[in-house]
BALUMDREN-414822 format. One record per atom (N, C-alpha, C): chain; z negated, x, y negated; atom name; residue number from 0. Coordinates in nm, 4 decimals. Each point is the difference from the previous one (the first is absolute). Example, Ala and Ser with C-alpha at 12.3 -4.5 7.8 and 13.67 -1.06 7.14 Angstrom:
2
ATOM cadena       pz       px       py atomo num
ATOM      A  -0.7800   1.3190   0.5690     N   0
ATOM      A   0.0000  -0.0890  -0.1190    CA   0
ATOM      A   0.0000   0.0900  -0.1200     C   0
ATOM      A   0.0720  -0.0350  -0.1050     N   1
ATOM      A  -0.0060   0.0820  -0.1190    CA   1
ATOM      A  -0.0730  -0.0770  -0.1090     C   1
END
This chain:
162
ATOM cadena       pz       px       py atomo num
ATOM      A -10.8905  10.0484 -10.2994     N   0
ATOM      A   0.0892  -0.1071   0.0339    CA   0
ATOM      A  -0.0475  -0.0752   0.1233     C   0
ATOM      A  -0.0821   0.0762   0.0790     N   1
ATOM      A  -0.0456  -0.0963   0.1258    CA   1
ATOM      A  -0.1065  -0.0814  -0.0536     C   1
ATOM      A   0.0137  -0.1222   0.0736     N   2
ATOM      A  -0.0765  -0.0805  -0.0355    CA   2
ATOM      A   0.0352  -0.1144  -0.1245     C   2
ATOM      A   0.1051   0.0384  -0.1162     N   3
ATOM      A   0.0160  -0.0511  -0.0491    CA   3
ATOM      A   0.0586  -0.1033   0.0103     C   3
ATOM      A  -0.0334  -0.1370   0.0228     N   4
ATOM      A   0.0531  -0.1360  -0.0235    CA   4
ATOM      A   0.1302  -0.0329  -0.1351     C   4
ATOM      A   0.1147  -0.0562   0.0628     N   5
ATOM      A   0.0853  -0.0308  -0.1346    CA   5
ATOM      A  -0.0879  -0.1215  -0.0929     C   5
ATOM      A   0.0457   0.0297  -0.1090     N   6
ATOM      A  -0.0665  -0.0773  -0.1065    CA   6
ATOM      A   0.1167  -0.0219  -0.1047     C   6
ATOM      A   0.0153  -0.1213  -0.0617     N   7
ATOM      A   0.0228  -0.0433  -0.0803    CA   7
ATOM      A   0.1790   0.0003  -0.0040     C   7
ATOM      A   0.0357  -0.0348   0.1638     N   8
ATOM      A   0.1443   0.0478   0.0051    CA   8
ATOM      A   0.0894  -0.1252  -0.0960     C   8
ATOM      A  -0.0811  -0.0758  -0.0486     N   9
ATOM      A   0.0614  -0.1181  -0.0809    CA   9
ATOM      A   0.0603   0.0311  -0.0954     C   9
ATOM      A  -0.0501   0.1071  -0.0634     N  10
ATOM      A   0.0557   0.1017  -0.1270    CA  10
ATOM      A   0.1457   0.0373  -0.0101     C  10
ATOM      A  -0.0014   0.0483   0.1549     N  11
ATOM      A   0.1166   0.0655  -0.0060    CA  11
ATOM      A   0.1604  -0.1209   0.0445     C  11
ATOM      A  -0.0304  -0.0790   0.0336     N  12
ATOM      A   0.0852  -0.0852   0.0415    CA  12
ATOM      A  -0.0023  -0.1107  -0.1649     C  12
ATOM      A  -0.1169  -0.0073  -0.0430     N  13
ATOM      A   0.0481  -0.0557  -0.1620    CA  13
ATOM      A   0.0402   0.0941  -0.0664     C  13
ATOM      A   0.0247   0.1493   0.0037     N  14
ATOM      A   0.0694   0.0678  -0.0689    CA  14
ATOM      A   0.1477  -0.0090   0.0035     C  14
ATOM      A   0.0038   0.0176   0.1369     N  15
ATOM      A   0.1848  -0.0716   0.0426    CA  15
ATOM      A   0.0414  -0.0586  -0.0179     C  15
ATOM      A  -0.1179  -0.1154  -0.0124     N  16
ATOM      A   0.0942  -0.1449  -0.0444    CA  16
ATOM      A   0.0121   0.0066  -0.1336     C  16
ATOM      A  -0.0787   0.0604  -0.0874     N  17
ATOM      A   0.0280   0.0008  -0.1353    CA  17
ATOM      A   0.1247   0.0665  -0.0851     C  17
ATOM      A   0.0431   0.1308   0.1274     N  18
ATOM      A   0.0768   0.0932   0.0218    CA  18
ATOM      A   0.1442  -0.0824   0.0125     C  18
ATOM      A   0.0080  -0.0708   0.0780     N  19
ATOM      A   0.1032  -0.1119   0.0375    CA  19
ATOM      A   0.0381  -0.1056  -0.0944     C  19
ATOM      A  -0.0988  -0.0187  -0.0648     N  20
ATOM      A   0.0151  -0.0779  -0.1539    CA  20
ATOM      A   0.0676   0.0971  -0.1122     C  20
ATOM      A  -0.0658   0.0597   0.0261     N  21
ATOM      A   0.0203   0.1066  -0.1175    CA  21
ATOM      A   0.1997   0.0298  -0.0531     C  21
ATOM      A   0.0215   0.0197   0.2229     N  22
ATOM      A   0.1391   0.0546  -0.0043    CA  22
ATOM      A   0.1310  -0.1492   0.0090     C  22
ATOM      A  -0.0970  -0.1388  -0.0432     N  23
ATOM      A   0.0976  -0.1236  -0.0151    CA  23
ATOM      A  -0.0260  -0.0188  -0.1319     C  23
ATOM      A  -0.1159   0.0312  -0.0685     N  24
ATOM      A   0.0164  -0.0125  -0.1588    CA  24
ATOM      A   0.0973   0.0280  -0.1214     C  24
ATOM      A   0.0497  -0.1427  -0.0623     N  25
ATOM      A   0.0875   0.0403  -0.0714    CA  25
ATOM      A   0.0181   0.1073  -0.1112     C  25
ATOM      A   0.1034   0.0460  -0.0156     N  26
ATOM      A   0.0020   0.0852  -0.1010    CA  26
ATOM      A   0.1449   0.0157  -0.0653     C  26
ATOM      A   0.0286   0.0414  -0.1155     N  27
ATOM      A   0.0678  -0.0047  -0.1127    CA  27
ATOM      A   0.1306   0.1076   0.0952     C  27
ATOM      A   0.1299  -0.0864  -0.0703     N  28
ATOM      A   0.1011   0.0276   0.1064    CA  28
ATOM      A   0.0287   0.1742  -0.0284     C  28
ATOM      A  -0.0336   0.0642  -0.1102     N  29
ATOM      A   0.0240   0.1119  -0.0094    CA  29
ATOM      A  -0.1036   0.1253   0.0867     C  29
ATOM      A  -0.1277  -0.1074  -0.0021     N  30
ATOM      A  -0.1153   0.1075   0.0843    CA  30
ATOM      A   0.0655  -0.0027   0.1400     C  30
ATOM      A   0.0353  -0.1412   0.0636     N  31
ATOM      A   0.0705   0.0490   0.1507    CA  31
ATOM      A   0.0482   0.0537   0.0994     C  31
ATOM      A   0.0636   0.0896  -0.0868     N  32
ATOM      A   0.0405   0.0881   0.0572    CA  32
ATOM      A  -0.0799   0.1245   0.0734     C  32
ATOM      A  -0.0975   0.0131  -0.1310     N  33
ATOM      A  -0.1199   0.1060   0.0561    CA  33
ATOM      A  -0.1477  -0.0629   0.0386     C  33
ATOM      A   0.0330  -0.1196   0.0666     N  34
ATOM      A  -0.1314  -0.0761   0.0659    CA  34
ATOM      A  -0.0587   0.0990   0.1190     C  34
ATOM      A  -0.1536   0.0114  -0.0798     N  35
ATOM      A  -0.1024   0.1015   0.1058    CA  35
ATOM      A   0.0096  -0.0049   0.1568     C  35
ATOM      A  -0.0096   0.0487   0.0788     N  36
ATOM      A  -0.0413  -0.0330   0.1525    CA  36
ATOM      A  -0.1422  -0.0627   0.0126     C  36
ATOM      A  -0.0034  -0.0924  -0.0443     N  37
ATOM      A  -0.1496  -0.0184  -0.0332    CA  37
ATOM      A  -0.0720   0.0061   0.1741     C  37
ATOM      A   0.0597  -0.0495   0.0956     N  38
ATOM      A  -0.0618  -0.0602   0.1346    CA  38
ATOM      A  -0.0159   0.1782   0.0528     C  38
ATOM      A   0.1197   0.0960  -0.0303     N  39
ATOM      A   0.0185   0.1312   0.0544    CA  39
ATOM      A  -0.1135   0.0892  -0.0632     C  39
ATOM      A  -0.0476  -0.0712  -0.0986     N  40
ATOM      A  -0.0836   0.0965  -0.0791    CA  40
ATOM      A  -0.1755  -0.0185   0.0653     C  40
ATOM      A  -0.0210  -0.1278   0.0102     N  41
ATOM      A  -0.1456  -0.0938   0.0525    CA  41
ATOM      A   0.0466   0.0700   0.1372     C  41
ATOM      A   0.0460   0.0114   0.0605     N  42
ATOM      A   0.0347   0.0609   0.1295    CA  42
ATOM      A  -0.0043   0.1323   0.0203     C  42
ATOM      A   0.0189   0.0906  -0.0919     N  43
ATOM      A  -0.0123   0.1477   0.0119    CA  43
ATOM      A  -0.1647  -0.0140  -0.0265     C  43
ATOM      A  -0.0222  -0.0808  -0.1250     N  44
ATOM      A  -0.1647   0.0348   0.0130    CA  44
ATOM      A  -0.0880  -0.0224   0.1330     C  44
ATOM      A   0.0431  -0.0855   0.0351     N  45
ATOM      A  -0.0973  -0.0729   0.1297    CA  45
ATOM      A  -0.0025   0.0861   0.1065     C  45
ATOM      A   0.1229   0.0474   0.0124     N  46
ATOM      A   0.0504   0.1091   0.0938    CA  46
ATOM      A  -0.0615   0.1636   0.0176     C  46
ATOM      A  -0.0057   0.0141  -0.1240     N  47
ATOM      A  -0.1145   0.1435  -0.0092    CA  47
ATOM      A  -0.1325  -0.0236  -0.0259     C  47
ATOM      A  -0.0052  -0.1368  -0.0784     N  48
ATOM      A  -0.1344  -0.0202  -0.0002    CA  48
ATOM      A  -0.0734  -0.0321   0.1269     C  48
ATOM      A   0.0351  -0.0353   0.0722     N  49
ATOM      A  -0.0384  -0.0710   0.1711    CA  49
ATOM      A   0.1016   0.0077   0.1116     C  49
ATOM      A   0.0782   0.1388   0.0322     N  50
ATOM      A   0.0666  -0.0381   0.0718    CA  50
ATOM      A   0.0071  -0.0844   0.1403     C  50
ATOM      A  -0.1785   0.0031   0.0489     N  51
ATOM      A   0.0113  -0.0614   0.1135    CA  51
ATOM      A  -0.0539  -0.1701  -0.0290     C  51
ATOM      A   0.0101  -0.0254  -0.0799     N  52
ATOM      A   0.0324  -0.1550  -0.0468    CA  52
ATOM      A   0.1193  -0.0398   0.0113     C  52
ATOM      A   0.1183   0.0857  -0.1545     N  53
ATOM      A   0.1132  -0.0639  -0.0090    CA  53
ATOM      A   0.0910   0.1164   0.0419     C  53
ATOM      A   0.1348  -0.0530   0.0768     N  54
ATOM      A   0.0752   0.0732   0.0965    CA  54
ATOM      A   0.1545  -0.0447  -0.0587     C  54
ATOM      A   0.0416   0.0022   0.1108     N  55
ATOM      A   0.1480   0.0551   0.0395    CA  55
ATOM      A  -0.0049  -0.1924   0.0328     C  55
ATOM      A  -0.0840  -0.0292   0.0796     N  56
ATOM      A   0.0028  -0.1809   0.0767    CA  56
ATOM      A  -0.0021  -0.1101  -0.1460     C  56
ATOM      A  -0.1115   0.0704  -0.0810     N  57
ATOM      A  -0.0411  -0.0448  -0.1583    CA  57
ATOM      A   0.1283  -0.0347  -0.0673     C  57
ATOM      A   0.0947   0.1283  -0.0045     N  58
ATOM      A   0.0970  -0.0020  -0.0441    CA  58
ATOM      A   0.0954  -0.0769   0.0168     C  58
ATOM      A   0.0300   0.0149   0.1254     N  59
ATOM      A   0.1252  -0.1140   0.0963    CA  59
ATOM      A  -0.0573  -0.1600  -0.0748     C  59
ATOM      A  -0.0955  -0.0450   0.0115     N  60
ATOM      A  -0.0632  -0.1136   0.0049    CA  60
ATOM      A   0.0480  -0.0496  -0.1320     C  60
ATOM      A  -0.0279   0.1104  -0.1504     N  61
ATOM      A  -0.0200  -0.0227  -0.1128    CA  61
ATOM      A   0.2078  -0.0005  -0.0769     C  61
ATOM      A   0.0767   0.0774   0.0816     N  62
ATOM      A   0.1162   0.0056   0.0196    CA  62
ATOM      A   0.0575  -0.0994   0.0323     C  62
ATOM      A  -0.0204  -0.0966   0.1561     N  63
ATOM      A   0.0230  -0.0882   0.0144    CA  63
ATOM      A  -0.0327  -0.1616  -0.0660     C  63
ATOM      A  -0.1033   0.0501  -0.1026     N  64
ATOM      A  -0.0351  -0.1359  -0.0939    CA  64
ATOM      A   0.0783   0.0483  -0.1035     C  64
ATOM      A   0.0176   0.1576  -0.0886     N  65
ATOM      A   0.0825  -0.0173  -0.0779    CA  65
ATOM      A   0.1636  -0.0500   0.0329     C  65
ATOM      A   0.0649   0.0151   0.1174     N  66
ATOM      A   0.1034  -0.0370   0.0284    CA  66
ATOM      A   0.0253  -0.1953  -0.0309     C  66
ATOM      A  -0.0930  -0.0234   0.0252     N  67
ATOM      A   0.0078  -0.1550   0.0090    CA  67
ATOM      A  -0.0573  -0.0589  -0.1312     C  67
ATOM      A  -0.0291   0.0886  -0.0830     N  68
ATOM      A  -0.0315   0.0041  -0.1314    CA  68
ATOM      A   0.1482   0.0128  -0.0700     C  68
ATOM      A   0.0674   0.1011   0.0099     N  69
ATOM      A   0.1257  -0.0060  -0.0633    CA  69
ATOM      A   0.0774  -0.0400   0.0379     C  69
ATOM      A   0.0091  -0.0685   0.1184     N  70
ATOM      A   0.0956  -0.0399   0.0806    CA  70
ATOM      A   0.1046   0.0874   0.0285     C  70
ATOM      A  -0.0221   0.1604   0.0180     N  71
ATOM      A   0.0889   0.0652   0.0836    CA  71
ATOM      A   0.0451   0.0181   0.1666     C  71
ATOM      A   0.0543   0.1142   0.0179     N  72
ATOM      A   0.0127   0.0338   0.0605    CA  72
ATOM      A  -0.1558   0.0199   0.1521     C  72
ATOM      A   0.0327  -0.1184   0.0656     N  73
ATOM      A  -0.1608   0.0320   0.0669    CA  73
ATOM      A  -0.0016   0.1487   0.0666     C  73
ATOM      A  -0.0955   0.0796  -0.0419     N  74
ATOM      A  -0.0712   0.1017   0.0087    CA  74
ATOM      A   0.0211   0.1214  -0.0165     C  74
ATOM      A   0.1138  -0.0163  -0.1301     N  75
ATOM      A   0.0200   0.0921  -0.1064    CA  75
ATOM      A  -0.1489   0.0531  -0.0501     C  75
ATOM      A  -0.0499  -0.0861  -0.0708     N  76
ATOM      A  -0.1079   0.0454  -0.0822    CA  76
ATOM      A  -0.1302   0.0014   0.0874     C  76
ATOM      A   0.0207   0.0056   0.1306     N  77
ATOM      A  -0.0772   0.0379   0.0663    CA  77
ATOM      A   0.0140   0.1336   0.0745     C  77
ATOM      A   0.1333   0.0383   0.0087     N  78
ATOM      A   0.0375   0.1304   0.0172    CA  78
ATOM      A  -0.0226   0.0729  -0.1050     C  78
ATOM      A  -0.0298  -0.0363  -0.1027     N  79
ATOM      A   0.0051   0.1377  -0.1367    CA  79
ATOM      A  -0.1612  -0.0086  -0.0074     C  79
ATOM      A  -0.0649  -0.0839   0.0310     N  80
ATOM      A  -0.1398  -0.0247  -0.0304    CA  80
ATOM      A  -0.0752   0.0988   0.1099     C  80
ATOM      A   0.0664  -0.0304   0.1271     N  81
ATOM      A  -0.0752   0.1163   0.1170    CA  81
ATOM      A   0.0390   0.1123  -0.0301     C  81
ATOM      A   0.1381   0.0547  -0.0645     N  82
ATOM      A   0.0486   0.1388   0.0283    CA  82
ATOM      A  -0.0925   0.0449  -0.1330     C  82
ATOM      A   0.0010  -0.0897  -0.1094     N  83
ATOM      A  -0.1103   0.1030  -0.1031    CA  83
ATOM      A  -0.1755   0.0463   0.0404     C  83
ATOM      A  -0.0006  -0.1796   0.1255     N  84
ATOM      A  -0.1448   0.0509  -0.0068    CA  84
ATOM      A  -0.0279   0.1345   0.1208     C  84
ATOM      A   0.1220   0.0544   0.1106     N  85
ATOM      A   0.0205   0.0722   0.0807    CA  85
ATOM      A  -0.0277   0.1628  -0.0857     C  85
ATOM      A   0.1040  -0.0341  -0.0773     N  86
ATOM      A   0.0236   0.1625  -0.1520    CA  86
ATOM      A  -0.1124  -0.0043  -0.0204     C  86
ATOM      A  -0.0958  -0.1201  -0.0839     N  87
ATOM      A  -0.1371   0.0184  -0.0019    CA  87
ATOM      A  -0.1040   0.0518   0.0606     C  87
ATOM      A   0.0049  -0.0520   0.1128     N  88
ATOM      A  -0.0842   0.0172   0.1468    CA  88
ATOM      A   0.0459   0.1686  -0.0040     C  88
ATOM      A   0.1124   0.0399   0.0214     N  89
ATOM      A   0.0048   0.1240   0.0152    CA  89
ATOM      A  -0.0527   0.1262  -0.0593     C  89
ATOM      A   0.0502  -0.0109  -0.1347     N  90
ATOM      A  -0.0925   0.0533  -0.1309    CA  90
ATOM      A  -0.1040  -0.0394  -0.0017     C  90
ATOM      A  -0.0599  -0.0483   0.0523     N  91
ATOM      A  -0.1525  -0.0707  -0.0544    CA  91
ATOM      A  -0.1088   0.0813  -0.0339     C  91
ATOM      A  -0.0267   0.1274   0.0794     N  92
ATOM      A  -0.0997   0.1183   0.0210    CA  92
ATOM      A   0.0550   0.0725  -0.2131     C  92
ATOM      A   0.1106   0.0144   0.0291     N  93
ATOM      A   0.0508   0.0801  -0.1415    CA  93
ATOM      A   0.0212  -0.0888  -0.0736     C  93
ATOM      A   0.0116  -0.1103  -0.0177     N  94
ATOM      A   0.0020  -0.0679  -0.0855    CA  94
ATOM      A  -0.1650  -0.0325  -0.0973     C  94
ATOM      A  -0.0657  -0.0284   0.0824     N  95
ATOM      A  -0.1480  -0.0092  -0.0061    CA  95
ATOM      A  -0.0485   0.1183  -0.1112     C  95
ATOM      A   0.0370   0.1219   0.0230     N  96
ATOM      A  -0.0181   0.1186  -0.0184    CA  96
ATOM      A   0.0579   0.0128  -0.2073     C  96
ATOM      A   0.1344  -0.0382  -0.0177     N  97
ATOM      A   0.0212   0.0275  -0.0557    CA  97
ATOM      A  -0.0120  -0.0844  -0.1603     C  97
ATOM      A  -0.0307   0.0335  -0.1127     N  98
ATOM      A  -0.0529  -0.0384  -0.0977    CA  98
ATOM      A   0.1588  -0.0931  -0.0159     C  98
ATOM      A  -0.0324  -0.1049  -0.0972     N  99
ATOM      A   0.0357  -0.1319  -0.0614    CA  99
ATOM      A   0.1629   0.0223  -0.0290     C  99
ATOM      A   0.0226   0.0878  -0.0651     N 100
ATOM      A   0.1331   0.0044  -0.0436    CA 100
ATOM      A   0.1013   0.1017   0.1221     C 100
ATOM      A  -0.0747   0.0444   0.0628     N 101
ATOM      A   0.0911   0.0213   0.1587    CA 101
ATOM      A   0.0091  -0.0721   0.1021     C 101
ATOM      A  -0.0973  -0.0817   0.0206     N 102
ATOM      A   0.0312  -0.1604   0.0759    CA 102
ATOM      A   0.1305  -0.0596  -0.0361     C 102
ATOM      A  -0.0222  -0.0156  -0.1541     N 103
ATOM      A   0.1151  -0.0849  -0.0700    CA 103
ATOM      A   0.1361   0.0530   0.0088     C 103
ATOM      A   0.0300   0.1347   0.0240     N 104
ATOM      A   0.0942   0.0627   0.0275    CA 104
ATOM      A   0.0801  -0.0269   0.1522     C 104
ATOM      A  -0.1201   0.0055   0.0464     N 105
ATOM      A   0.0062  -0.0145   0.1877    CA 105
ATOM      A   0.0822  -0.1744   0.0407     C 105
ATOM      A  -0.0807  -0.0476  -0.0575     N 106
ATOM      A   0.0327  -0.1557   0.0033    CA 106
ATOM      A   0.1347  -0.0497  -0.0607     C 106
ATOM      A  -0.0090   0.0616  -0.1370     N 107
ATOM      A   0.1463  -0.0098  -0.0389    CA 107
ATOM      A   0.0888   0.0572   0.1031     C 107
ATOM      A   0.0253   0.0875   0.0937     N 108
ATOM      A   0.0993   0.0469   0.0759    CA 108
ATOM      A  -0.0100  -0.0655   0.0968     C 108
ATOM      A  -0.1461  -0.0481   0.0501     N 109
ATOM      A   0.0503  -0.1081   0.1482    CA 109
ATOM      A   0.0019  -0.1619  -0.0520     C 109
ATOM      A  -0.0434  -0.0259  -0.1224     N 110
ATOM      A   0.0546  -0.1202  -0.0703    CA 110
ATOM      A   0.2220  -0.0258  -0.0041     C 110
ATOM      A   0.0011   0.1515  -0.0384     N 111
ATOM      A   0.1866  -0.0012  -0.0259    CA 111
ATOM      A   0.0178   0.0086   0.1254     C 111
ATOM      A  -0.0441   0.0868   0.0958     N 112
ATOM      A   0.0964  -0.0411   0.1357    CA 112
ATOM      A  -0.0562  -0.1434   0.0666     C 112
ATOM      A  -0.1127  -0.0540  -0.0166     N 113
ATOM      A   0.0215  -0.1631   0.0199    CA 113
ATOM      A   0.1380  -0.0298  -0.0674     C 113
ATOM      A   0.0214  -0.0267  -0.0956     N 114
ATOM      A   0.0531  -0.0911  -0.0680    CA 114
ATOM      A   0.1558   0.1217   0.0217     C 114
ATOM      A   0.0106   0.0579  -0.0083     N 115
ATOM      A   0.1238   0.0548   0.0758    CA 115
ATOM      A   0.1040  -0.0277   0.1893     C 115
ATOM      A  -0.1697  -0.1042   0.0769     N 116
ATOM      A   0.0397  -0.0247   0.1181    CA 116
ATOM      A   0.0293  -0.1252  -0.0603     C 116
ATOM      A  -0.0532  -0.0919  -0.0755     N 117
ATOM      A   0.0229  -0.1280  -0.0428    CA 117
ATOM      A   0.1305  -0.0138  -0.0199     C 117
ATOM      A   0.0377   0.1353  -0.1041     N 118
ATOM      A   0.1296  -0.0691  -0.0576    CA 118
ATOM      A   0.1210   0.0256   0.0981     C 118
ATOM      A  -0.0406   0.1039   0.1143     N 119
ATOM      A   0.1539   0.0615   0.1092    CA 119
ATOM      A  -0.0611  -0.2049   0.0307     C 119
ATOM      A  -0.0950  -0.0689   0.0441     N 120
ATOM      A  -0.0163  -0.1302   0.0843    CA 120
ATOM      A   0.0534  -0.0606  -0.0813     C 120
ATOM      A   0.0317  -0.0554  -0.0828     N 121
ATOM      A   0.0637  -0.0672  -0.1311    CA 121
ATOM      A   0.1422   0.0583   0.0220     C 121
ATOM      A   0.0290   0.1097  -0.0011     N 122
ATOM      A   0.1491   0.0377   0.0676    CA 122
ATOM      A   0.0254  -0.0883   0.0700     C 122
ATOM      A  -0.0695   0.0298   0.1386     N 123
ATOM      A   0.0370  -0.0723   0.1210    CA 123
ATOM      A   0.0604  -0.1054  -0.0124     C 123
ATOM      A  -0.1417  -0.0926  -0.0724     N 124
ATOM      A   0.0435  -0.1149   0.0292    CA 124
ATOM      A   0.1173  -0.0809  -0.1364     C 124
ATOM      A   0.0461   0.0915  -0.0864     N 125
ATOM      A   0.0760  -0.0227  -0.0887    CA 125
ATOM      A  -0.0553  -0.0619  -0.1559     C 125
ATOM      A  -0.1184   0.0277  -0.0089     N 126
ATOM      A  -0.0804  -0.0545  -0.1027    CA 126
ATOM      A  -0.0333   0.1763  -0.0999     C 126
ATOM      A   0.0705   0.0644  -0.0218     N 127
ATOM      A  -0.0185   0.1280  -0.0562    CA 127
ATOM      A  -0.0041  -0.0442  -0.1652     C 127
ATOM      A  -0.0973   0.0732  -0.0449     N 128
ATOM      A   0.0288  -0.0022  -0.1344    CA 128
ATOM      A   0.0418   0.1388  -0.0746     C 128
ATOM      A   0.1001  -0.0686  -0.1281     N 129
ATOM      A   0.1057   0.1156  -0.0180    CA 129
ATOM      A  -0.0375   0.1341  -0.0501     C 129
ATOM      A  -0.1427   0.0986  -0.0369     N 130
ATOM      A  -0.0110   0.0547  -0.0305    CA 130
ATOM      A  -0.1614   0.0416   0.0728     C 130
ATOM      A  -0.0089   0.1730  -0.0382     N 131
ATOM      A  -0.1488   0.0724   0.0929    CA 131
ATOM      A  -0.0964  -0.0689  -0.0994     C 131
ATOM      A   0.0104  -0.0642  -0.0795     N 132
ATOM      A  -0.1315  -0.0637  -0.1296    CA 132
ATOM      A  -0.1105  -0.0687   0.1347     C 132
ATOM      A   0.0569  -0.0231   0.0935     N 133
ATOM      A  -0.0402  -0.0278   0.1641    CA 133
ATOM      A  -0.1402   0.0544  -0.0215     C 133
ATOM      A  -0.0019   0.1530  -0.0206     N 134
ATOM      A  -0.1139   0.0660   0.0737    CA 134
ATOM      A  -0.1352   0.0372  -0.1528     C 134
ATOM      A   0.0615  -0.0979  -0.0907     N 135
ATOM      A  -0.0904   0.0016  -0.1598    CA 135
ATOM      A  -0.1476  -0.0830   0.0829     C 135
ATOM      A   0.0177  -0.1035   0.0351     N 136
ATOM      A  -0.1879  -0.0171   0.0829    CA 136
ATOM      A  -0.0781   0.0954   0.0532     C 136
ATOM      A   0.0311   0.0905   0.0596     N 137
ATOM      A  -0.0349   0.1431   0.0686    CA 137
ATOM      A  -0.0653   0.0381  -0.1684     C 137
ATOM      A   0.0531   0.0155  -0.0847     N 138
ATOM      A  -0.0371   0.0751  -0.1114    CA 138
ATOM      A  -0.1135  -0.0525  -0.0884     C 138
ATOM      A   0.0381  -0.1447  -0.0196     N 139
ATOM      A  -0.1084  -0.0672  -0.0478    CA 139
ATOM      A  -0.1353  -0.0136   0.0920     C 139
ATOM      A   0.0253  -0.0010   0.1602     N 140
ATOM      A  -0.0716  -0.0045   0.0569    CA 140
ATOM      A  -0.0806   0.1242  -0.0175     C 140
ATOM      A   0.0416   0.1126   0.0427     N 141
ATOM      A  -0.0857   0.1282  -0.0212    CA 141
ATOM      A  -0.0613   0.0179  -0.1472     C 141
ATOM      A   0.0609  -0.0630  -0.1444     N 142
ATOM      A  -0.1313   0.0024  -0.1007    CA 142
ATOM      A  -0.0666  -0.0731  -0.0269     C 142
ATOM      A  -0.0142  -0.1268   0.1116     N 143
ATOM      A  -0.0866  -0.1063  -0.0306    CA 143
ATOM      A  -0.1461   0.0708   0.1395     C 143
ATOM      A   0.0467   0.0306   0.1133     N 144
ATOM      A  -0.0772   0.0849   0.0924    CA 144
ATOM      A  -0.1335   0.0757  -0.0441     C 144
ATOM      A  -0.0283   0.0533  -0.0759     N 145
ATOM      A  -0.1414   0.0354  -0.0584    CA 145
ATOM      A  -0.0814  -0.1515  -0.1072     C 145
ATOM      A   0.0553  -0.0457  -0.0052     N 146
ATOM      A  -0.0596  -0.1490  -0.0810    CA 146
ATOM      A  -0.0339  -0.1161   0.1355     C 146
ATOM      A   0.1296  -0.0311   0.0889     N 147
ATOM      A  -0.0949  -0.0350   0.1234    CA 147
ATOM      A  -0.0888   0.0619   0.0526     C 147
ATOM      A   0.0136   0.1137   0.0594     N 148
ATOM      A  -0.0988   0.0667   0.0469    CA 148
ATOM      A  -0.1561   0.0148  -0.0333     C 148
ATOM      A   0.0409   0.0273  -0.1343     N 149
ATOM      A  -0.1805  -0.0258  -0.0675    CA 149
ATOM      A  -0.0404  -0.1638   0.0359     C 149
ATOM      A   0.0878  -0.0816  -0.0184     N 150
ATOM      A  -0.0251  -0.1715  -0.0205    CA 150
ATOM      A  -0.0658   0.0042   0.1536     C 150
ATOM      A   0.1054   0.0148   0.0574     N 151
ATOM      A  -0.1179  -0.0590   0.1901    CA 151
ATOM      A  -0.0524   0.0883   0.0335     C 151
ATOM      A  -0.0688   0.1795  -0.0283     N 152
ATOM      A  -0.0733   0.0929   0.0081    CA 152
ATOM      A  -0.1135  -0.1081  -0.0528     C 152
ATOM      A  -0.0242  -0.0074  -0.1423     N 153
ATOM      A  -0.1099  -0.1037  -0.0733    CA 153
ATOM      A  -0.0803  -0.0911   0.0996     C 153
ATOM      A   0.1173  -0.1632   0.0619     N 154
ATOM      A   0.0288  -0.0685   0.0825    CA 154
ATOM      A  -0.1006   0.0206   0.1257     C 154
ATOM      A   0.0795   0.1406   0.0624     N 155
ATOM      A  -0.0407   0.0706   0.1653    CA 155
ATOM      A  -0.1450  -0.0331  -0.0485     C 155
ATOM      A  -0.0296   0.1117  -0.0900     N 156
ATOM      A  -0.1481   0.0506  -0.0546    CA 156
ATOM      A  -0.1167  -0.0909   0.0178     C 156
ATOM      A   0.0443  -0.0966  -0.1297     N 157
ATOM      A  -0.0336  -0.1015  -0.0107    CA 157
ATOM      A  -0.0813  -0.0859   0.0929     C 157
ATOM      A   0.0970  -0.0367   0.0853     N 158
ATOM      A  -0.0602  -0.0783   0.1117    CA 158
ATOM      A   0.0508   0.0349   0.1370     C 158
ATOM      A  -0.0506   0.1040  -0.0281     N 159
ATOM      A  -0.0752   0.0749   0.1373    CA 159
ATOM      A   0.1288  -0.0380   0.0948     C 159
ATOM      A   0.1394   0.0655   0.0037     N 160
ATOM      A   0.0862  -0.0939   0.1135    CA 160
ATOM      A  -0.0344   0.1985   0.1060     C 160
ATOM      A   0.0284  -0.0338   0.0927     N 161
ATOM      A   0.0059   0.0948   0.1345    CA 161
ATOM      A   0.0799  -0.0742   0.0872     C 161
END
């Protein structure tokens, strides 16, 4: 690692943004409900893949554009974006470690308690929606998680990002 020059950090910031598209793209009113974390997901990768690239600051940053993207609550989705990439950051050593379908397990549980702080903030501010179907992204998110993963593993590979 000494010596190594960053390379190709363009990658990872067009991954986000694609990530950010991804999570304004329309979709069919019945899929809605279980719309991926797509930005939470490009973010867990980046996060174990490079933690000393993309952070906790990465996060805030990418939070605070999704906020002004949905026009919520400013820095709601920048609070759920740092606290997953924090859970991340934390696990990171065991996460690394563990084969494909125990990641997905892992993620699904700090995917639901994201979206479990979302919805007490949606309390708050009186915007609750009437049922836990709330924490169904967490789910879709964790079996879509080995299909990203290979996609920007490829990506990383590919062109050489450090």
């Amino acid at each position: 690692m000494i010596g190594l020059r960053p390379r190709n950090g363009w990658v990872i910031w067009l991954s986000l943004a694609a990530a950010l598209l991804l999570s304004v793209a329309p979709l069919a009113s019945f899929m809605e409900i279980g719309r991926p974390l797509w930005l939470a997901l490009f973010l867990t990768y980046w996060t174990l893949a490079l933690p000393h690239r993309v952070g906790m600051t990465t996060a805030w940053l990418l939070g605070l554009a999704e906020d002004v993207l949905y026009g919520t609550l400013l820095g709601q989705n920048a609070l759920i974006l740092t606290l997953i990439t924090f859970l991340v950051l934390t696990l990171h050593q065991r996460l690394r470690m563990f084969p494909m379908w125990q990641q997905s397990l892992v993620l699904m549980v700090v995917f639901g308690l994201a979206q479990l702080v979302q919805l007490w903030l949606n309390a708050l501010t009186g915007n609750r929606p009437p049922t836990l179907a709330f924490v169904l992204p967490a789910l879709v998110s964790a079996l879509l998680w080995p299909w990203v993963c290979v996609a920007l593993r490829g990506l990383h590979q590919r062109l050489n990002v450090n």
